[in-house]
C-alpha positions in Angstrom: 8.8 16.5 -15.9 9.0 20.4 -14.9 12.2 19.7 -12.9 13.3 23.1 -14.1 10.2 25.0 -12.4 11.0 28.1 -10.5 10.0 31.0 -8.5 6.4 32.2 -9.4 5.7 29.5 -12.0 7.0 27.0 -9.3 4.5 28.1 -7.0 1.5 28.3 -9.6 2.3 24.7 -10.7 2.1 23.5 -7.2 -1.1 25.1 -6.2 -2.9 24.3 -9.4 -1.6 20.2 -8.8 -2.9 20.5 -4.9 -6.4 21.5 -6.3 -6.5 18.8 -9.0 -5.6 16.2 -6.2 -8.3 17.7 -4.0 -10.7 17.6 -7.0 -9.7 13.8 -7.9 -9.3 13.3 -4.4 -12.5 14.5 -2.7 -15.1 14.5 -5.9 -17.6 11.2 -5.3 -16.4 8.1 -7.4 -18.1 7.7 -11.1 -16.8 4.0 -11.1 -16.1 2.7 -7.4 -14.2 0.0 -8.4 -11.7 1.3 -11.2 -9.0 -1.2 -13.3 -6.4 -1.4 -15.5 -8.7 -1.6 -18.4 -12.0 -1.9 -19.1 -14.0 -5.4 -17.9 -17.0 -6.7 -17.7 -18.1 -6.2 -14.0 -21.4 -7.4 -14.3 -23.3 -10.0 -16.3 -27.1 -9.4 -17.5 -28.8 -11.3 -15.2 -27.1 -12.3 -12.2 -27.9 -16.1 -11.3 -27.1 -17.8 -8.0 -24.5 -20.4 -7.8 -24.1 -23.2 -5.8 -20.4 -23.3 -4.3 -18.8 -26.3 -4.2 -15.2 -26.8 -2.3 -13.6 -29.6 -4.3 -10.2 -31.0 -2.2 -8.9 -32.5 -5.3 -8.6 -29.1 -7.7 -5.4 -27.5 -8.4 -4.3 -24.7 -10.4 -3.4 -27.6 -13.3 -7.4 -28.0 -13.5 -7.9 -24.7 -14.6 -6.7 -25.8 -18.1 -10.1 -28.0 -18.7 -12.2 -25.6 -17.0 -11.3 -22.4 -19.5 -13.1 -23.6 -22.0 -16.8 -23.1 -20.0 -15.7 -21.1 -16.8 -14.1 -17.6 -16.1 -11.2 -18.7 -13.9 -8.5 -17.2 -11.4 -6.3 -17.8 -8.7 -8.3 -17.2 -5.1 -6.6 -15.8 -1.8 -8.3 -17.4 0.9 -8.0 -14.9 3.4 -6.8 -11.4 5.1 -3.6 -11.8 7.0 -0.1 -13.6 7.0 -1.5 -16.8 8.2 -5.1 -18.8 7.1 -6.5 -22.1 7.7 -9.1 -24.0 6.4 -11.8 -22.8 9.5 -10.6 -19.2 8.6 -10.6 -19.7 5.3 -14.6 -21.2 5.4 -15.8 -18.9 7.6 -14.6 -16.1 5.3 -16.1 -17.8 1.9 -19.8 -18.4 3.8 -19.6 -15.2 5.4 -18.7 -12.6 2.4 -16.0 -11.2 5.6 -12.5 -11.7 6.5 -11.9 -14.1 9.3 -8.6 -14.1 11.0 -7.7 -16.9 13.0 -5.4 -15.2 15.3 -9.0 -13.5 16.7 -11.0 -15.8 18.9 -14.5 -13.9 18.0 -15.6 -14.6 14.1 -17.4 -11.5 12.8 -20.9 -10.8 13.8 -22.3 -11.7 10.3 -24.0 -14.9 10.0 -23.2 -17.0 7.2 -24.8 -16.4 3.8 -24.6 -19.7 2.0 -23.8 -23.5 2.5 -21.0 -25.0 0.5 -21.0 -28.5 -0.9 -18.2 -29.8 -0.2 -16.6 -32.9 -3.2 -13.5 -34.9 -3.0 -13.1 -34.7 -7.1 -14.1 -31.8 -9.6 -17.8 -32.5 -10.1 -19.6 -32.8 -13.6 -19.3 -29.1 -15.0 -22.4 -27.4 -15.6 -23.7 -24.1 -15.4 -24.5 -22.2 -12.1 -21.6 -23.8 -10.4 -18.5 -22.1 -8.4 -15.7 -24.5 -7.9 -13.1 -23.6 -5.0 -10.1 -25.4 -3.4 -9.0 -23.9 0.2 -6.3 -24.7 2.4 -6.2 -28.2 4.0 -7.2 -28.4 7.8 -4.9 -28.2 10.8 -2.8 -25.5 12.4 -2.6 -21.7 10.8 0.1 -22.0 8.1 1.7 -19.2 6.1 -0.8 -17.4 3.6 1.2 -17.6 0.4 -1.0 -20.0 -1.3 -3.1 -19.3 -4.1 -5.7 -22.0 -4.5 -8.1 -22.1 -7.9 -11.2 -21.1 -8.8 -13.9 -20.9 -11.7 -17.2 -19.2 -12.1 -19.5 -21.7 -14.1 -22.3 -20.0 -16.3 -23.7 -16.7 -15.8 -21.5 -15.4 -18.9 -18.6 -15.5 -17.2 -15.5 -16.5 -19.2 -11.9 -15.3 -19.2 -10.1 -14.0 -16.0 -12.4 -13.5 -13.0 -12.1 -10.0 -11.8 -12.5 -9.1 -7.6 -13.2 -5.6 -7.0 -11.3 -6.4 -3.6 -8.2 -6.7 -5.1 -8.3 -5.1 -8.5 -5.3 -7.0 -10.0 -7.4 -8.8 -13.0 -6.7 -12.9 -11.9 -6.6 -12.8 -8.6 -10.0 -12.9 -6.1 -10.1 -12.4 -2.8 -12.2 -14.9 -1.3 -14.8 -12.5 0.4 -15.9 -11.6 -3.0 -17.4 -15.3 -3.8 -20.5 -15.2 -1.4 -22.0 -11.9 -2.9 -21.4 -13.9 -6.7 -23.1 -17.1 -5.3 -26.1 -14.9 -4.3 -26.1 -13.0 -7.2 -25.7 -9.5 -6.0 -24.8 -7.3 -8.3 -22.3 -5.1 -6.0 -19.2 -6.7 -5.0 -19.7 -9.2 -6.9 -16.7 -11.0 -9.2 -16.3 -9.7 -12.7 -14.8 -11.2 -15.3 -12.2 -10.2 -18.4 -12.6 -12.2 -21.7 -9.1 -13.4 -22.8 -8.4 -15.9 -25.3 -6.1 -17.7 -22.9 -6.6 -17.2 -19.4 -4.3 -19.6 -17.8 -0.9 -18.3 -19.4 -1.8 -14.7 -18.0 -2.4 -16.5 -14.4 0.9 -18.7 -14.4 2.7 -15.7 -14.9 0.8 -13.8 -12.4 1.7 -16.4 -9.7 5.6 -16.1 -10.4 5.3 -12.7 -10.3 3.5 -12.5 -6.8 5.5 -15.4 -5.3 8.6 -13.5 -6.9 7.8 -10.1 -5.0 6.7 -11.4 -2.2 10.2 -13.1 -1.6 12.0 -10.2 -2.2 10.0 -7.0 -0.1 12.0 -7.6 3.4 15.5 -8.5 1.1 14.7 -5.5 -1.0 14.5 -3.0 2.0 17.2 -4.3 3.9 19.6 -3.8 0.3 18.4 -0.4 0.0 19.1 0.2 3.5 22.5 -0.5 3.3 22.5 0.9 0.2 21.7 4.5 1.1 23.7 4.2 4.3 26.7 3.8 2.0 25.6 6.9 -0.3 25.0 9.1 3.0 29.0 8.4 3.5 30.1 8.7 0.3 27.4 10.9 -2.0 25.4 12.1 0.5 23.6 14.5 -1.8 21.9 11.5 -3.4 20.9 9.3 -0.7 17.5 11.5 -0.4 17.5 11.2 -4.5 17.9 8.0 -4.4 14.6 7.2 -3.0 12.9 8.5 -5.5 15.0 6.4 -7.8 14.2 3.3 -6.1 10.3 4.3 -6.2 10.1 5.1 -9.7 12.1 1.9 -10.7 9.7 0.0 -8.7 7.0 0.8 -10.8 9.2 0.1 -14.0 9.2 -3.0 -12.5 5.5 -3.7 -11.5 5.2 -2.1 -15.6 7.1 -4.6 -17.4 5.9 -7.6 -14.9 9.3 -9.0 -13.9 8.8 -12.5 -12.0 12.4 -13.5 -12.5 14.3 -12.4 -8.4 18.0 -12.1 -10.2 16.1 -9.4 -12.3 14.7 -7.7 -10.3 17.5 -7.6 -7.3 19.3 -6.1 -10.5 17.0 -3.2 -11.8 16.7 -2.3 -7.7 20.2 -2.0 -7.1 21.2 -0.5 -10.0 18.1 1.6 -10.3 18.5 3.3 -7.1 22.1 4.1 -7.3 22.3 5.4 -11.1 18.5 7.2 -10.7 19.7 8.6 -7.5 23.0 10.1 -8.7 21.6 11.7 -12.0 18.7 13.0 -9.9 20.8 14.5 -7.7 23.0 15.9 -10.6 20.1 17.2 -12.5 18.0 18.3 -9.2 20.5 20.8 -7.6 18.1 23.8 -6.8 15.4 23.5 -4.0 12.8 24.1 -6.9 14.2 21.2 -8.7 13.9 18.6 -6.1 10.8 19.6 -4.9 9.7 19.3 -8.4 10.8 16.0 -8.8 9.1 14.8 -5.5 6.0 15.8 -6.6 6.6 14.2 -9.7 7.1 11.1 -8.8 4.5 11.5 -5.7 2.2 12.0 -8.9 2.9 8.9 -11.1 1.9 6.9 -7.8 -1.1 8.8 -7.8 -2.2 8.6 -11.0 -0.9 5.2 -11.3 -2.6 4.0 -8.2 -6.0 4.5 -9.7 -5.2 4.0 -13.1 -3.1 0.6 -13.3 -3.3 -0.2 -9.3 -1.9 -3.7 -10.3 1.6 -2.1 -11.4 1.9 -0.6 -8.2 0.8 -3.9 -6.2 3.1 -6.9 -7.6 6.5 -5.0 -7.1 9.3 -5.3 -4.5 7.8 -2.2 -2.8 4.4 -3.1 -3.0 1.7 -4.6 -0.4 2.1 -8.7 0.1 -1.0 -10.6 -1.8 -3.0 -11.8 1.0 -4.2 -8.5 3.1 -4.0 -4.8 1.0 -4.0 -6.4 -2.1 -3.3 -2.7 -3.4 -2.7 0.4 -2.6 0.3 1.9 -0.2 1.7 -1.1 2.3 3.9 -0.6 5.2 7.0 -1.0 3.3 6.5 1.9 0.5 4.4 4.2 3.4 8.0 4.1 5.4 10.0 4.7 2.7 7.8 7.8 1.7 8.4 9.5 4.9 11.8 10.4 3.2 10.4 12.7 0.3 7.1 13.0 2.1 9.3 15.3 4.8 11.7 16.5 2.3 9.1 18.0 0.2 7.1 19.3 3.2 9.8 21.3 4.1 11.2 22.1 1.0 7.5 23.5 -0.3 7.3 25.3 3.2 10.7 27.0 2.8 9.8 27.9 -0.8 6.3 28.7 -0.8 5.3 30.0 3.0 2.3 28.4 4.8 0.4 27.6 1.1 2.8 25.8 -0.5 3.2 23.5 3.6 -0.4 23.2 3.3 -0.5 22.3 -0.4 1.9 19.8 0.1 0.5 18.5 2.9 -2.8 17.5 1.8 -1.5 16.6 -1.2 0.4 13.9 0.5 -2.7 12.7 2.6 -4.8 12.2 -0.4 -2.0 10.0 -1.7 -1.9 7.7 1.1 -6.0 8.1 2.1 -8.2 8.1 -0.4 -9.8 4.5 -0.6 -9.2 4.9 -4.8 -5.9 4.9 -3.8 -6.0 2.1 -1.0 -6.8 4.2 2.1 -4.1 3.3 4.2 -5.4 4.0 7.7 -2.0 3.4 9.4 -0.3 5.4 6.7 -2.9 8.6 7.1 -1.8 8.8 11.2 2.1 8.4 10.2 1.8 11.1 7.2 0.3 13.7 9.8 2.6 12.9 12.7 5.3 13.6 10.4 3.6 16.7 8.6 2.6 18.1 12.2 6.2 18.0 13.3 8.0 19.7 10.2 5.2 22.1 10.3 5.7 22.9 13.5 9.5 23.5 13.2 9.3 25.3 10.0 7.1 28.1 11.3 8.1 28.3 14.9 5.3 27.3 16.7 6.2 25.0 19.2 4.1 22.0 20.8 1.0 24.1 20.4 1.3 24.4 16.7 2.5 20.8 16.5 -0.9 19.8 18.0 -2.6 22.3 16.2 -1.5 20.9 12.8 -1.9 16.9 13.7 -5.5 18.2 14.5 -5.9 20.1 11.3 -4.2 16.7 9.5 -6.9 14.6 11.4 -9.8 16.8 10.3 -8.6 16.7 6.5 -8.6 12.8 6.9 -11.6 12.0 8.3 -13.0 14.4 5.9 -11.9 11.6 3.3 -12.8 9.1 5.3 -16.3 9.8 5.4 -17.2 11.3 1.5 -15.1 7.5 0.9 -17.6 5.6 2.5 -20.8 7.5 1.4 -19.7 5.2 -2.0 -20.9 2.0 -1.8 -17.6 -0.7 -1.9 -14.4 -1.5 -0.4 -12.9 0.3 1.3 -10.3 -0.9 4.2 -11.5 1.4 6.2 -14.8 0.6 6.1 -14.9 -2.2 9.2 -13.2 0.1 11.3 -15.4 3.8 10.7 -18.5 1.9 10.0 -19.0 1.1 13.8 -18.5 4.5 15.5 -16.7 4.2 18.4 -16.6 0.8 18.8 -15.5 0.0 15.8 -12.5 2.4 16.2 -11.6 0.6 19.9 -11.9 -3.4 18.4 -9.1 -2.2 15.7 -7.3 -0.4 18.5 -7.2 -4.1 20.9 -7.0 -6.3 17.8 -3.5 -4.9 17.6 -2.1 -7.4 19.9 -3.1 -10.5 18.5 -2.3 -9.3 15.0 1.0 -6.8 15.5 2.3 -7.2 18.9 2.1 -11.1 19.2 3.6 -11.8 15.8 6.3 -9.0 16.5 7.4 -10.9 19.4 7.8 -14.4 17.1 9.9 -12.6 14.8 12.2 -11.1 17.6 15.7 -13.1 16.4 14.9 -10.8 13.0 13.7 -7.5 14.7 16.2 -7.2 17.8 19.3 -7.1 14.7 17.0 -4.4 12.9 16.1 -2.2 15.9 19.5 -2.1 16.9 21.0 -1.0 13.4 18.3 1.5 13.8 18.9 3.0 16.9 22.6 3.3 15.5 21.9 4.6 12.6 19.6 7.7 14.2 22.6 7.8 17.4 25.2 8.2 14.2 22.8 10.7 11.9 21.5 12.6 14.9 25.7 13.1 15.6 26.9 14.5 11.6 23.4 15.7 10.6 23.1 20.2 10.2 20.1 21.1 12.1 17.9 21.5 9.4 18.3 18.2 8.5 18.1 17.2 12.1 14.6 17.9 12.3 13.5 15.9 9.4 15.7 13.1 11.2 13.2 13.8 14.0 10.2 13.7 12.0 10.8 10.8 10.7 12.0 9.0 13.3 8.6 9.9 15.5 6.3 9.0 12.4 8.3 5.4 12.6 7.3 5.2 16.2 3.7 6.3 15.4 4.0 3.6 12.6 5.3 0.4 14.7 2.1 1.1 17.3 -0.5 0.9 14.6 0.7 -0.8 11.6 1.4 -4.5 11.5 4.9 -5.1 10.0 7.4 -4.2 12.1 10.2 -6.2 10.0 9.3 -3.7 7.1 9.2 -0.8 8.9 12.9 -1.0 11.0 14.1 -1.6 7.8 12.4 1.1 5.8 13.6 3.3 8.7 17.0 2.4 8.4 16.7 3.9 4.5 14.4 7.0 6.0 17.3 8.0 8.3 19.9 7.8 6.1 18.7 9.7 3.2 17.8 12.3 5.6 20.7 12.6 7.5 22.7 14.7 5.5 19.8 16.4 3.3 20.9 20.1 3.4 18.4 22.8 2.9 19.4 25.8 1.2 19.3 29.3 3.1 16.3 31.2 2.6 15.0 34.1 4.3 11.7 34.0 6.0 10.9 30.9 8.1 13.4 29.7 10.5 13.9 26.4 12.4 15.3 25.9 16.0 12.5 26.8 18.2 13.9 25.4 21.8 10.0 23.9 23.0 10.9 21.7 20.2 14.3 21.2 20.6 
């Protein structure tokens, strides 16, 4: 990694990497539905199936069923809670249906289901599926089985909804069962396929468990490095990102592991980061660095960024950025904004910028609408006190942000696919208002549920930014600021508040005490932004 990059070469590197991600970024997808490795994502002829939901199947059955099926472990729906009318509606209909909203998507249903108490005879043309049992809404942290019978298909069953090679997302079933060829399941031949799912289950259930512990111990554990080392608490983020993916990498399922290589991680990577990263240059280097792996990882090997500590839970964004790693980007994401503008004028802000929306837009990546609003707030601010342009520039530059994203937006849904963005852009104006009014019933209300959990973390918040806001320089005191109004843009449009006081307790700290070196050229402290 060019940690070492300078002056004029400094600037070259970064300009050439901002057109390659624009490139990458913007070009129309050759493959819309990219994985780890190469699969089979189509069979010759595409047959129709009959589906069958069998109450007596569990993941145990799998076993018998390798030998003439393609198997894999089945989500049965979008959200932290499912039940079994949900869950239905979503396998008939080929469309998430969330049963906190009282209307079911417009989409009439596109098959019958036979519904069995036992595993029927096996024979070709066949889709067995268990779903959650009936009643009341229950947590969605069950994976249920399911195997494709006939058609070709053997091995792991692939979903282009998720991409992690194993694991379907039940929308993906009805366009199998009528034998459409796009967004259909795939399949991967493997010699055992139920090993490779076992371990994929600990290692989900694993993760999952540990993504609100995980950013409440790296809270607390870049609190205590703003006291003591406060030159690596904004280091140690990028420590505690790049062991992630070491993580998602070598698939750790065991939680004493992996509490281990995130503790230790963040503190060692975060120290000799901060040893080796002294110059401006340097660190910016480094954040773009690691900003890259995620990139390149994201479309590359999405599933190593998915089943870690940091990643999205298994049940809504399957992959791509989640709440939890989009908050604790804001800390290099401002860092580098700032460091690129002080370094490299307007280009290298603007460079930077886009560079960063790309990251968290593009739907190869996992278009993170939420994350794409909170990115620009932040960007728009730090621009604006960079170049001294008050609330005028600020607007100007969240509207400049906002053209550059919907930009993406729309050349990503010109390819045919998913895209999480789609039900929402799709619809015009509409579309954009039901997401808006859907946030109560699936942010606000659940917010207030978890209150005994979010009152403690809003609290330790607000001190931490009362405390920060109190010993920061005023440099860093506008990255505080940034951050702390891309968190508030955050908890109005995203969905995991837990995640996100949490994150911002680790966002605050590390920028706290980030000092930028003096540089002549652009200044900060303009007082319409004060």
């Amino acid at each position: 990694m060019c940690f070492a990059v300078g002056g004029r070469a400094g600037f070259r590197c970064l300009i050439v990497l901002a057109v390659l991600v624009g490139v990458v970024g913007l070009a129309p997808a050759a493959n819309a539905y990219p994985y780890p490795a190469p699969v089979h994502a189509a069979v010759a002829v595409r047959p129709h199936f009959r589906v069958f939901v069998v109450e007596d199947f569990t993941v145990a059955d799998l076993k018998r069923l390798s030998n003439h099926a393609a198997i894999g472990l089945l989500v049965p729906g979008a959200g932290s809670v499912t039940d079994r009318r949900a869950a239905l509606g979503s396998l008939v209909r080929g469309q998430d249906v969330n049963p906190w909203l009282r209307d079911a998507p417009g989409r009439r249903p596109l098959l019958r289901t036979v519904h069995s108490r036992t595993l029927p005879t096996v024979k070709a043309g066949e889709i067995f599926v268990a779903l959650p049992p009936g009643g009341r809404p229950r947590s969605n942290e069950t994976r249920y089985p399911i195997a494709v019978i006939g058609g070709g298909y053997t091995g792991l069953l692939t979903s282009p909804t998720t991409r992690i090679r194993g694991l379907v997302s039940i929308v993906d079933v009805a366009a199998t069962a009528l034998g459409h060829a796009r967004g259909a399941l795939g399949f991967a031949p493997t010699a055992d396929p139920v090993q490779p799912l076992r371990l994929l289950d600990g290692e989900i259930s694993a993760n999952d468990r540990l993504k609100l512990a995980t950013m409440i111990m790296l809270a607390c554990t870049l609190v205590l490095l703003a006291v003591v080392r406060p030159r690596a608490a904004l280091p140690a983020v990028l420590a505690a990102l790049v062991v992630n993916l070491v993580a998602g990498a070598m698939h750790v399922a065991s939680e004493p592991v992996l509490v281990a290589i995130m503790f230790v991680g963040s503190i060692g990577g975060g120290l000799a980061i901060a040893r080796l990263c002294r110059a401006d240059t340097a660190l910016l280097a480094a954040i773009v660095a690691v900003l890259g792996v995620y990139f390149a990882l994201l479309v590359l090997h999405p599933d190593w960024v998915a089943i870690t500590p940091l990643g999205p839970t298994q049940n809504s964004r399957f992959w791509g950025i989640g709440n939890q790693m989009e908050t604790l980007l804001l800390a290099p994401v401002v860092a580098g904004a700032a460091l690129a503008s002080r370094r490299y004028g307007a280009v290298g802000f603007a460079a930077f910028a886009f560079f960063a929306l790309v990251l968290v837009t593009d739907n190869r990546l996992g278009s993170d609408g939420g994350g794409a609003i909170v990115f620009a707030v932040a960007l728009a601010f730090v621009g604006a006190r960079v170049f001294r342009l008050g609330w005028r520039g600020f607007i100007a530059i969240l509207a400049l942000d906002g053209a550059f994203v919907t930009t993406i937006i729309e050349l990503n849904l010109r390819v045919p696919g998913p895209d999480h963005l789609r039900s929402a852009f799709s619809h015009g104006l509409p579309g954009l208002l039901s997401v808006a009014a859907n946030r109560v019933p699936l942010a606000y209300l659940p917010a207030l549920r978890q209150w005994p959990l979010l009152l403690p973390l809003g609290l330790l918040l607000v001190g931490a930014l009362v405390v920060a806001l109190r010993v920061c320089e005023r440099h860093s005191r506008d990255l505080v600021l940034a951050a702390v109004l891309a968190l508030i843009a955050s908890l109005l449009v995203n969905d995991s508040g837990t995640y996100e006081l949490a994150g911002g307790i680790s966002v605050v700290a590390a920028l706290a005490r980030f000092t930028l070196p003096a540089t002549t050229g652009a200044q900060y402290a303009h007082p319409s932004l004060s």
